[in-house]
Every structure is written in structure tokens, then in C-alpha cells.
LUMKOL-563143 format. One record per residue (C-alpha): x, y, z; residue number from 1; residue in one letter. Coordinates in nm, 4 decimals. Each point is the difference from the previous one (the first is absolute). Example, Ala and Ser with C-alpha at 12.3 -4.5 7.8 and 13.67 -1.06 7.14 Angstrom:
<pts>
+----------+----------+----------+-----+---------+
!       px !       py !       pz ! num ! residuo !
+----------+----------+----------+-----+---------+
!   1.2300 !  -0.4500 !   0.7800 !   1 !       A !
!   0.1370 !   0.3440 !  -0.0660 !   2 !       S !
+----------+----------+----------+-----+---------+
</pts>
This chain:
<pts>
+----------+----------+----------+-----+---------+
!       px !       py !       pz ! num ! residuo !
+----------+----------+----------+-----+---------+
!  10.1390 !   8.6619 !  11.6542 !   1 !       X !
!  -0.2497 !  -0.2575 !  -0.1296 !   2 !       X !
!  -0.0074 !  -0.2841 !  -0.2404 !   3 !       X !
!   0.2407 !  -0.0693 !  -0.2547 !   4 !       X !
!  -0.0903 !   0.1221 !  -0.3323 !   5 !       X !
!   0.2398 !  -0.1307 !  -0.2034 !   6 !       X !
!   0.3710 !  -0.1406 !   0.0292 !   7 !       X !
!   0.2970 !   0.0047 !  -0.2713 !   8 !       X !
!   0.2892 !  -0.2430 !   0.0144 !   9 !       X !
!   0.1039 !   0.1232 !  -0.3094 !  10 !       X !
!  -0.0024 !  -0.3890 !  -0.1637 !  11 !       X !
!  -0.1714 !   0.1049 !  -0.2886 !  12 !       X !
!   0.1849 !   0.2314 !  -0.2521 !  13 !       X !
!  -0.3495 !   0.0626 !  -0.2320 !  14 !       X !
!  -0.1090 !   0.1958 !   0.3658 !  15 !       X !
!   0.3072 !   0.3252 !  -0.0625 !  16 !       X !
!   0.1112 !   0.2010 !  -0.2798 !  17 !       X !
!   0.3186 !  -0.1219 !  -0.0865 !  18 !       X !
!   0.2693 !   0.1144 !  -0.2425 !  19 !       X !
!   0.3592 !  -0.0742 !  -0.0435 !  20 !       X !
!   0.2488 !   0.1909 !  -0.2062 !  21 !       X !
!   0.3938 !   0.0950 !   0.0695 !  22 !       X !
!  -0.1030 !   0.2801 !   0.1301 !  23 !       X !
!  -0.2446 !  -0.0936 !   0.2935 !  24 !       X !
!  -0.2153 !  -0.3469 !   0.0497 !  25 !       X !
!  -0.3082 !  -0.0787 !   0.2244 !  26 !       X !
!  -0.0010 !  -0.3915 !   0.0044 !  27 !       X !
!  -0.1950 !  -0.2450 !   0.2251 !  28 !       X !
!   0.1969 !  -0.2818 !   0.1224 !  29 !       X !
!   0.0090 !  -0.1925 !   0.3226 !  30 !       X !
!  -0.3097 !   0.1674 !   0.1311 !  31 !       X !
!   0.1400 !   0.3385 !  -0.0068 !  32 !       X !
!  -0.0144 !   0.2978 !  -0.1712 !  33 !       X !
!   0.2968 !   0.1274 !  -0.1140 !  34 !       X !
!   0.1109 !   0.3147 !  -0.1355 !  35 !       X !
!   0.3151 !   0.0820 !  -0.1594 !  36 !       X !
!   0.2199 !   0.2477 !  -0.1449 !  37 !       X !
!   0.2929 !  -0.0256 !  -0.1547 !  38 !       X !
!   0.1182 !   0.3593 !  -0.1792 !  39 !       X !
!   0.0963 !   0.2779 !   0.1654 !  40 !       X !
!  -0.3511 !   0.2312 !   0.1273 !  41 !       X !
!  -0.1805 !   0.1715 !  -0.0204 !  42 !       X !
!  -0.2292 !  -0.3007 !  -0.0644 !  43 !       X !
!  -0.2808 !  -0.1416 !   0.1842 !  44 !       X !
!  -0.2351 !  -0.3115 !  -0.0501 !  45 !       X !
!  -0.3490 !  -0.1212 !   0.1460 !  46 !       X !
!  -0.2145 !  -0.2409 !  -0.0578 !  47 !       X !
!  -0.3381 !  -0.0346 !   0.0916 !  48 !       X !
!  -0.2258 !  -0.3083 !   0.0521 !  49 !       X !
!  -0.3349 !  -0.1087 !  -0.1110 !  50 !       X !
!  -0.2253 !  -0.0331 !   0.3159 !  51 !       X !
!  -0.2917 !   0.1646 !   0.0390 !  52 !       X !
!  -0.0270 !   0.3974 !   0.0798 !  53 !       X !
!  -0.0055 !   0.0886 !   0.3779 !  54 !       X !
!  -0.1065 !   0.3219 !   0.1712 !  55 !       X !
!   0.0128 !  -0.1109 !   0.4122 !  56 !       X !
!   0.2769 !  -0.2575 !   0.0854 !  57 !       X !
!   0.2969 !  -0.0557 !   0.1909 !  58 !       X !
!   0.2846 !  -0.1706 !  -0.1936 !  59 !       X !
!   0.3423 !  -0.1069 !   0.0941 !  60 !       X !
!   0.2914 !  -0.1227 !  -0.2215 !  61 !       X !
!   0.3585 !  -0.0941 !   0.0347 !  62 !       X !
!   0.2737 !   0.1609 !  -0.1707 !  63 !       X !
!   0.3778 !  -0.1681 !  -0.0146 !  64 !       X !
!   0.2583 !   0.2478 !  -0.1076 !  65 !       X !
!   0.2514 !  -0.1801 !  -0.1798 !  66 !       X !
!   0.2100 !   0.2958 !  -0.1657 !  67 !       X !
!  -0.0921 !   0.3349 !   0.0834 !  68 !       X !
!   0.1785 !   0.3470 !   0.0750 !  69 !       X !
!  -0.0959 !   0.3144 !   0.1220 !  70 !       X !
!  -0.2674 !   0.2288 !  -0.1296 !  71 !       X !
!  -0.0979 !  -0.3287 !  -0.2065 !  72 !       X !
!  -0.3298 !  -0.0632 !   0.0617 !  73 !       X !
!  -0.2897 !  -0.2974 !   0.0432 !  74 !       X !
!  -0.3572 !  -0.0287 !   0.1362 !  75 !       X !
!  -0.3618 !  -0.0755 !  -0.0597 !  76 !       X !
!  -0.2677 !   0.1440 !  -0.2297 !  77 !       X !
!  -0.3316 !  -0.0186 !   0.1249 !  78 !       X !
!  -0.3551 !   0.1185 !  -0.1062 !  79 !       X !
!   0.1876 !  -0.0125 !  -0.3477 !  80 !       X !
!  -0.2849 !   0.1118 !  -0.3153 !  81 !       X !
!   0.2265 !   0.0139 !  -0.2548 !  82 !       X !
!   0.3652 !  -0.0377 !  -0.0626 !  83 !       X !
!   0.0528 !   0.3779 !   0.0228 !  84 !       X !
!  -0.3282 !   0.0722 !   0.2860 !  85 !       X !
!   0.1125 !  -0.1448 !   0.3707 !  86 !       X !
!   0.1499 !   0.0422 !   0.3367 !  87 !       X !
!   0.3990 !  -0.0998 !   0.1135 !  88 !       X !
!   0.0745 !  -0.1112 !   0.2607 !  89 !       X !
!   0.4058 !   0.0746 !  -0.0131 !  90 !       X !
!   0.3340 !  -0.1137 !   0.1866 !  91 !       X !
!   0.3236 !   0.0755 !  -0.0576 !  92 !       X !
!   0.3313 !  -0.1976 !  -0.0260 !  93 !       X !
!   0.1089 !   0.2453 !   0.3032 !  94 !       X !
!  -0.2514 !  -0.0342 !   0.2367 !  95 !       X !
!  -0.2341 !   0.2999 !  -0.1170 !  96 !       X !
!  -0.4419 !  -0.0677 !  -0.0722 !  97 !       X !
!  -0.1994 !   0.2481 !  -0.1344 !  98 !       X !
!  -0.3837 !  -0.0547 !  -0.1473 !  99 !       X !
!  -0.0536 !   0.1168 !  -0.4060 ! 100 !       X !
!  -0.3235 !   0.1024 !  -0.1909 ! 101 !       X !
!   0.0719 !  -0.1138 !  -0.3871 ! 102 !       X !
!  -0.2640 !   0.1835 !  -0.2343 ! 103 !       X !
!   0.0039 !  -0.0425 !  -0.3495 ! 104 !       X !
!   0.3689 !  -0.1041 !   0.0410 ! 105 !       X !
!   0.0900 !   0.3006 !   0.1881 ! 106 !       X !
!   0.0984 !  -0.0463 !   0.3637 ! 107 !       X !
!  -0.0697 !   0.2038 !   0.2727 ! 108 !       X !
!   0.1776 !  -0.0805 !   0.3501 ! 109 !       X !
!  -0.2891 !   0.0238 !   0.3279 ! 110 !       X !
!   0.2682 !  -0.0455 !   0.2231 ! 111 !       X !
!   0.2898 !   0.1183 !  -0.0143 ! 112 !       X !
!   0.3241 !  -0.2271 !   0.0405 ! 113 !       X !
!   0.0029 !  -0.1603 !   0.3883 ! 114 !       X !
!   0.3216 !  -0.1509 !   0.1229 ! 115 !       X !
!  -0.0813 !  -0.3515 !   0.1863 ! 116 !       X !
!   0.1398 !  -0.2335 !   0.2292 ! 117 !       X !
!  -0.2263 !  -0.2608 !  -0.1505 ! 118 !       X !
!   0.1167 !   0.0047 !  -0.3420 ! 119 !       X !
!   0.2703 !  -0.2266 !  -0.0877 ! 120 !       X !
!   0.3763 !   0.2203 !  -0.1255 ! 121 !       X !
!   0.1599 !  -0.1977 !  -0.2663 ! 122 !       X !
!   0.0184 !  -0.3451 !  -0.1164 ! 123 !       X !
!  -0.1213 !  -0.3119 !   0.0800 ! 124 !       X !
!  -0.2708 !   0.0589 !   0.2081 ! 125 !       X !
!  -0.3922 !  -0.0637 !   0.0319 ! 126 !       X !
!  -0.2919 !   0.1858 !   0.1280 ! 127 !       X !
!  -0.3631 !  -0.0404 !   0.0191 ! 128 !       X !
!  -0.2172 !   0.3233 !  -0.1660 ! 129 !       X !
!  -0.3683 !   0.0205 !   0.1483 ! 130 !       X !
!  -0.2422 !   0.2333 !  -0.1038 ! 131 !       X !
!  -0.3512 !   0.0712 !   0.1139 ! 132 !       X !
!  -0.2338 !   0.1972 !  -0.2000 ! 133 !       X !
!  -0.3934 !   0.1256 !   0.1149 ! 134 !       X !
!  -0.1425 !   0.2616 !  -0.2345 ! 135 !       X !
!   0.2849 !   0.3084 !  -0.0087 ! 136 !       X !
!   0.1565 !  -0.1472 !   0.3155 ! 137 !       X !
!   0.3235 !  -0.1902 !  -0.0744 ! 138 !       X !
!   0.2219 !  -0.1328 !   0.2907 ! 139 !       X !
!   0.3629 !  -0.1505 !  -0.0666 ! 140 !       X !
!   0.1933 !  -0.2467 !   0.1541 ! 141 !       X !
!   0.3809 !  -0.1385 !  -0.0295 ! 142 !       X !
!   0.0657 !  -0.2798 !   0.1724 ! 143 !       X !
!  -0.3547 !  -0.0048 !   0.1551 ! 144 !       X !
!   0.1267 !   0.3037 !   0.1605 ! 145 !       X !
!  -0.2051 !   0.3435 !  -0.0541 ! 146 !       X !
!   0.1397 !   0.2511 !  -0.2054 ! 147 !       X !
!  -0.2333 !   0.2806 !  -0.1065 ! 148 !       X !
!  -0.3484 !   0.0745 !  -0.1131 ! 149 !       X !
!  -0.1717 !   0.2473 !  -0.2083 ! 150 !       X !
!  -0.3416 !   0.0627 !  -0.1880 ! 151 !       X !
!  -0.0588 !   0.0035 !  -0.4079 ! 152 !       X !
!  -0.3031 !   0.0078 !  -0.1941 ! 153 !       X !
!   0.1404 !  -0.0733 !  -0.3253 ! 154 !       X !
!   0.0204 !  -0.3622 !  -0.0783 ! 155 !       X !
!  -0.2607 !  -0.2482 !   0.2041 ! 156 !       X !
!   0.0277 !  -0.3298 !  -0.1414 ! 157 !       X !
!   0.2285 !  -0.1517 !  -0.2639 ! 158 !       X !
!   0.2647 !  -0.3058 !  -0.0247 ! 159 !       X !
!   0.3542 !  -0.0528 !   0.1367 ! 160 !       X !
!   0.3535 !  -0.0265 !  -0.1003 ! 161 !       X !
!   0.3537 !   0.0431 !   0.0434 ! 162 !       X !
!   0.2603 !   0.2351 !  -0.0984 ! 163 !       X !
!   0.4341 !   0.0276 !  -0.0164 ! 164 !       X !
!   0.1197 !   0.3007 !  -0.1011 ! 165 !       X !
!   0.4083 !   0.0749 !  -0.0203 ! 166 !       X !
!   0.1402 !   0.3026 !   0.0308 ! 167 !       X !
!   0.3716 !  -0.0279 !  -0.0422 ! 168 !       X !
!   0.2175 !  -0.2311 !  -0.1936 ! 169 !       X !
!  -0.0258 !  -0.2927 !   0.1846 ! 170 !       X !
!  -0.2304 !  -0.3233 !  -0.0334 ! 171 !       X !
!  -0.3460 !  -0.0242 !   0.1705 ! 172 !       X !
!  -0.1671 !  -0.3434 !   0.0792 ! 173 !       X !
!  -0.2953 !   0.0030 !   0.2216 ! 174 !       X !
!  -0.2168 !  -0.3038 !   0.0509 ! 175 !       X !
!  -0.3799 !  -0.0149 !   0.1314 ! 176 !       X !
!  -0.2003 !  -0.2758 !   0.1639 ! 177 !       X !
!  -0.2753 !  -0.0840 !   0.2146 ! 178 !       X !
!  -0.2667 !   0.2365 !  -0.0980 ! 179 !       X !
!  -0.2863 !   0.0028 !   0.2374 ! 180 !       X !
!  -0.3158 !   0.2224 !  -0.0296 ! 181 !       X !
!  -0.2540 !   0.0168 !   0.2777 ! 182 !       X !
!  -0.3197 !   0.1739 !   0.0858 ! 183 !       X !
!  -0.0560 !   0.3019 !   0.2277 ! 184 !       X !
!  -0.2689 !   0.1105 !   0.2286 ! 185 !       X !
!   0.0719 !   0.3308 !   0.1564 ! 186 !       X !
!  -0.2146 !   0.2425 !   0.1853 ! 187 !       X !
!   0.1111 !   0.3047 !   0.1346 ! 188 !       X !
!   0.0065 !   0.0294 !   0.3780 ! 189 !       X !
!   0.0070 !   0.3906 !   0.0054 ! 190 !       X !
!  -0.2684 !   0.2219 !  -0.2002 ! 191 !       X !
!   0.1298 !   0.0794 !  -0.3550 ! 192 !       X !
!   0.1228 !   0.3560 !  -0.1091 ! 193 !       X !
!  -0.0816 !   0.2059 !  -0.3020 ! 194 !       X !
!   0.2455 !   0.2371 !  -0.1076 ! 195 !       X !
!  -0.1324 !   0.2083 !  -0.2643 ! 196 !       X !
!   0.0258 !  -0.1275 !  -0.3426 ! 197 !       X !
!   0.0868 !  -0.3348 !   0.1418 ! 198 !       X !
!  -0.1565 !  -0.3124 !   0.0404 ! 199 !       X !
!  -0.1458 !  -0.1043 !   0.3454 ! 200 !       X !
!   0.3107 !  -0.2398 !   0.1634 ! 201 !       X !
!   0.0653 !  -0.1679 !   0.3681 ! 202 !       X !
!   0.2097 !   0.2250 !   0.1161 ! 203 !       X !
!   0.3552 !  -0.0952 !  -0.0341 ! 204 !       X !
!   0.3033 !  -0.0965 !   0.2455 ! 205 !       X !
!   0.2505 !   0.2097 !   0.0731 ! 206 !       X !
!   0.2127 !  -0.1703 !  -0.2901 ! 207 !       X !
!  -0.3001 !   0.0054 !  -0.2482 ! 208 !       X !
!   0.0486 !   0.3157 !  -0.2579 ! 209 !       X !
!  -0.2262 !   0.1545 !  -0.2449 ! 210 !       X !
!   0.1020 !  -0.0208 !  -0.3663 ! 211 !       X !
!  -0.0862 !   0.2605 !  -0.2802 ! 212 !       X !
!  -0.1617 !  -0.0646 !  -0.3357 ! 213 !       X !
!   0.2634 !   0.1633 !  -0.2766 ! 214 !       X !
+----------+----------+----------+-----+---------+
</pts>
């Protein structure tokens, strides 16, 4: 991890996309993010911020889960193009994490649903999401604790964000804060491998998994 690259303490409001209706809201207010839904799901809301595109990084951010049940769900976006073009970086209300692909709105899971003693079950509670990113190699953390890795050519640089997403009929509030986005420098300490038809990659851990292109 190297130098800080930027830092969000989510004081500004102009920074987010932000929305409210009876429905759902994404509001800034006492530097944090928060994200709220009222009606019965399925519904989800995100709202991504205006810093500057980043391909290499390690970021970290803090979610509090205030109401939350579940297969409702919360996370990060990251390498974000468009509203409909990113990666998800997903946890659920019951203490399930899985990793999405959303492509022209359409998502596609790269790993499947895990089951972790890292991720909070229920409401209140608070955790810390980390993600590092070098070219297709993405590593994700809960907690500061490892939880998987895995290799995707599709996206390399782009924004970040923040999702809620409820399932059932009960209320989701999920608020975000302390956003911190540092540099990389990684070299690989074993000689890379080439499968055929895939790009040349340090060859990955014995958690790290190969994702498909649809």
C-alpha cells in the first residue's frame, strides 16, 4: 500500500448522487452516507461520488448497519464507468459476501454466495470493507480480515460508490464513511502463467479464482 490518493469524509453533498423520494433516499448528512429504504423490496439504491477514475488502489470504507434483515443487502461499487458498467462488492443482512460483475445493467455473480464469520448478522452493527485491486487481480477484506480473491479483465479503472438493496418487506438503512483510496505497487514473486486465451497473471493463492467473461 502506498500514498494516499484521495480521502472522502463525505462533508460535501455536491461530491454523491443523491436522491430522496418515499420510496428510497441517498442523503449526506453528518459526514455519512446514508442510504435508505422505506417500501417493501425489491428495491435497491447507490450512489456514486465524483473523484477521479482509479484502476490500481486499495480502498477501505466503513459501513454502520442501522436496520437491516436477511438476504438484504449493502456494499461497495468500485471501478464504476457508468451507472449500469461496474463491480459489487456485496454483503448480506445474514452474514453471506459474494463479488458481482454489472454489465449494461445486467449482473453476473463471480463468486458465488460465501457464508462468513466476518460479516456482521442483523442490526446494529459496523464493519470495515477493504478492497485491493492490481490489473484483473482483486483481493477482499472484511474487517481487515481476508476473504477471497479472484481475477477479471473486464473493468480496469472507473469511480466508486455505494449500494442498499432490500429484499423483503422490511426497512433498510445503511450508512458509509471514511473513504480512503491508496496506491499499490505489486510485483509478483512467482513467474506468471498463461492459460490459453487468458491474460498473463501472478499466479494466484489458493483462495484466488478465475472468473469467466459472459
Amino acid at each position: 500500500m502506498g500514498e494516499l490518493l484521495f480521502s472522502d469524509s463525505f462533508y460535501d453533498p455536491a461530491l454523491w448522487n443523491t436522491a430522496s423520494s418515499e420510496v428510497a433516499s441517498a442523503i449526506v448528512t453528518n459526514n455519512q452516507l446514508v442510504l435508505s429504504i422505506t417500501e417493501p423490496g425489491p428495491i435497491s439504491i447507490a450512489s456514486r461520488g465524483d473523484h477521479p477514475a482509479t484502476g490500481d488502489f486499495f480502498a477501505q470504507a466503513t459501513a454502520k448497519i442501522s436496520l437491516c434483515n436477511g438476504t438484504d443487502q449493502y456494499g461497495m461499487l468500485f471501478r464504476a464507468a457508468s451507472s449500469a458498467d461496474y463491480y459489487r462488492f456485496t454483503l448480506t443482512c445474514n452474514g453471506q459476501e459474494r463479488l458481482e460483475r454489472v454489465r449494461g445493467g445486467v449482473t453476473y455473480p463471480l463468486i458465488g454466495w460465501l457464508l462468513s464469520n466476518d460479516v456482521p448478522s442483523g442490526a446494529p452493527a459496523q464493519v470495515k470493507l477493504g478492497i485491493w485491486a492490481v490489473g484483473p487481480v482483486m483481493r477482499f477484506f472484511v474487517n481487515n480480515t481476508f476473504e477471497f480473491s479472484l481475477t477479471d479483465p473486464v473493468f480496469s479503472t472507473g469511480t466508486f460508490g455505494f449500494f442498499a438493496y432490500a429484499t423483503g418487506k422490511s426497512p433498510v438503512t445503511i450508512s458509509f464513511s471514511d473513504l480512503s483510496v491508496y496506491s499499490v505497487s505489486y510485483i509478483a514473486l512467482t513467474p506468471p502463467r498463461c492459460p490459453p486465451g487468458q491474460p498473463c497473471l501472478p499466479r494466484p493463492s489458493s483462495h484466488e479464482k478465475q472468473a469467466q467473461r459472459p
